[in-house]
N, C-alpha and C positions, 0 to 999 in steps of 0.2 A: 504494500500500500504506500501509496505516494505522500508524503507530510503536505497538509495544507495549510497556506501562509497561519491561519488563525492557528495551528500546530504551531507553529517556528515561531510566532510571536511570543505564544503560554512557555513555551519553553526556553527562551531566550529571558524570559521575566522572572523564573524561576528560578535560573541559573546565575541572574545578574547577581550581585553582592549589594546590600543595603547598604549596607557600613563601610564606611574606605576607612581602612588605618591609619593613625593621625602619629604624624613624627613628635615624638617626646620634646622636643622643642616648639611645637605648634597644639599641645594639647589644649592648653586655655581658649583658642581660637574656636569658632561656630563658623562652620561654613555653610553657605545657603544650599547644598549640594554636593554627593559626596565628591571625592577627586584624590584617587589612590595619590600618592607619591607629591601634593602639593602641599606647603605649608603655607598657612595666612595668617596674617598678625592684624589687628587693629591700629590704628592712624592714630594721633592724639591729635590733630590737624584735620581742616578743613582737606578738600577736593584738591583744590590750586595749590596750597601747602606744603601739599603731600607730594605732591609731582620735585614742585620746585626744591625741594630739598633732599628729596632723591638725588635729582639730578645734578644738585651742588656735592653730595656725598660723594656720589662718583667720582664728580671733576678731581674732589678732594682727594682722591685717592690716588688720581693719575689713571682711571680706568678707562678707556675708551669708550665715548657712547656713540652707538651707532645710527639712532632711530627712536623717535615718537609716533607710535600713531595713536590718531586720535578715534579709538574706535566708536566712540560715541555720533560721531561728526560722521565720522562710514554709513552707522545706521541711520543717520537723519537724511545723508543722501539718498538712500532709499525707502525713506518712507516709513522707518522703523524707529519707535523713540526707545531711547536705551540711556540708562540711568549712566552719568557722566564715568568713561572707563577710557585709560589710557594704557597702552602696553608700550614699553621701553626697555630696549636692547642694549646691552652694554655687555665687553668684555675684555677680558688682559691676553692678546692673542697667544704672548709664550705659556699660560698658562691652560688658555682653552682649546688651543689646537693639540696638544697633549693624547684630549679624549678622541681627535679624529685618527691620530696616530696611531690608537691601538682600536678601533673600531670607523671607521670614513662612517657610519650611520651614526655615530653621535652626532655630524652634521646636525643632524635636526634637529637639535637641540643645544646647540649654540650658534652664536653668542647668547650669551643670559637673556632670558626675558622675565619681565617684573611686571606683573598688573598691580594698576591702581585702579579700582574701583569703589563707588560712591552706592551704599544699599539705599533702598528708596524712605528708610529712616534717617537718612543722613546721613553715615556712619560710612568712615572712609577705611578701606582695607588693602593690602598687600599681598599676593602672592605669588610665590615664584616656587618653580620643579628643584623636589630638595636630591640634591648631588647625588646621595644614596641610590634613591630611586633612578635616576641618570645612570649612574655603575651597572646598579642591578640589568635594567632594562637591554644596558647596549655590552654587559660582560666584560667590562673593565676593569678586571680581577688586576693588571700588573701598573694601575693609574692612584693608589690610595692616598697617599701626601697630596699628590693634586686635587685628586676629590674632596679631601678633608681641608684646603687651602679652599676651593672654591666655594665649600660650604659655610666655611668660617666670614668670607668676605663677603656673599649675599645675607649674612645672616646680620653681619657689621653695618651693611646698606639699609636692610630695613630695622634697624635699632636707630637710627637716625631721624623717625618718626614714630619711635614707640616710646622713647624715655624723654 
């Protein structure tokens, strides 16, 4: 017997995971949806705030940024309002070519990206793919110091709008 879609949908729902595991460093955080391997912090800052002091963090660090988009501004072009979110690319090339070195698929997940986005209570939040899960994903079992450096210095960026 052939599976029919209303088959592959019940079972695809059943199989999904409810809960995504939350990095011991993002346990306080409430995400509006689960997201295996992302950690989020909360803003102490406004929307605007929050952006611009990222992106002074970075500077401060000597980190390269490569990219704002404003995906809020994406969805208004089309017709979709989307509570104000901006994702921003940043990274230290000697450090992040490292992970294409022992895997070219980590590609896609560098350079860094960091969402800033704003819940429709206000509340301005942070998240970015924690390095672990990056390791895990792409078997970057002989990259550890770098993983553990990269994690250290996205964690240092968004401490920059939490304390």
């Amino acid at each position: 017997m052939k599976p029919s879609a209303t088959m592959l949908i019940a079972a695809m729902t059943i199989a999904a995971p409810t809960v995504a595991a939350t990095p011991a460093s993002a346990q306080s955080a409430i995400a509006t949806a689960p997201a295996k391997g992302v950690i989020r912090v909360k803003s102490r800052y406004g929307f605007d705030e929050t952006v611009t002091r990222l992106k002074a963090d970075i500077a401060g660090k000597g980190i390269r940024f490569f990219a704002e988009i404003d995906q809020s501004a994406l969805g208004k072009g089309a017709k979709i309002d989307l509570p104000p979110s901006k994702l921003l690319l940043f990274g230290n090339p000697p450090l992040g070519v490292q992970f294409l070195t022992s895997n070219r698929l980590a590609g896609l997940d560098w350079p860094v990206r960091m969402l800033v986005a704003q819940e429709p209570d206000g509340s301005v939040w942070v998240a970015w793919t924690d390095f672990a899960a990056i390791a895990d994903r792409y078997a970057l079992s002989d990259r550890g110091e770098a993983i553990a450096m990269a994690s250290k210095v996205s964690a240092s960026i968004a401490d920059s709008v939490t304390h």
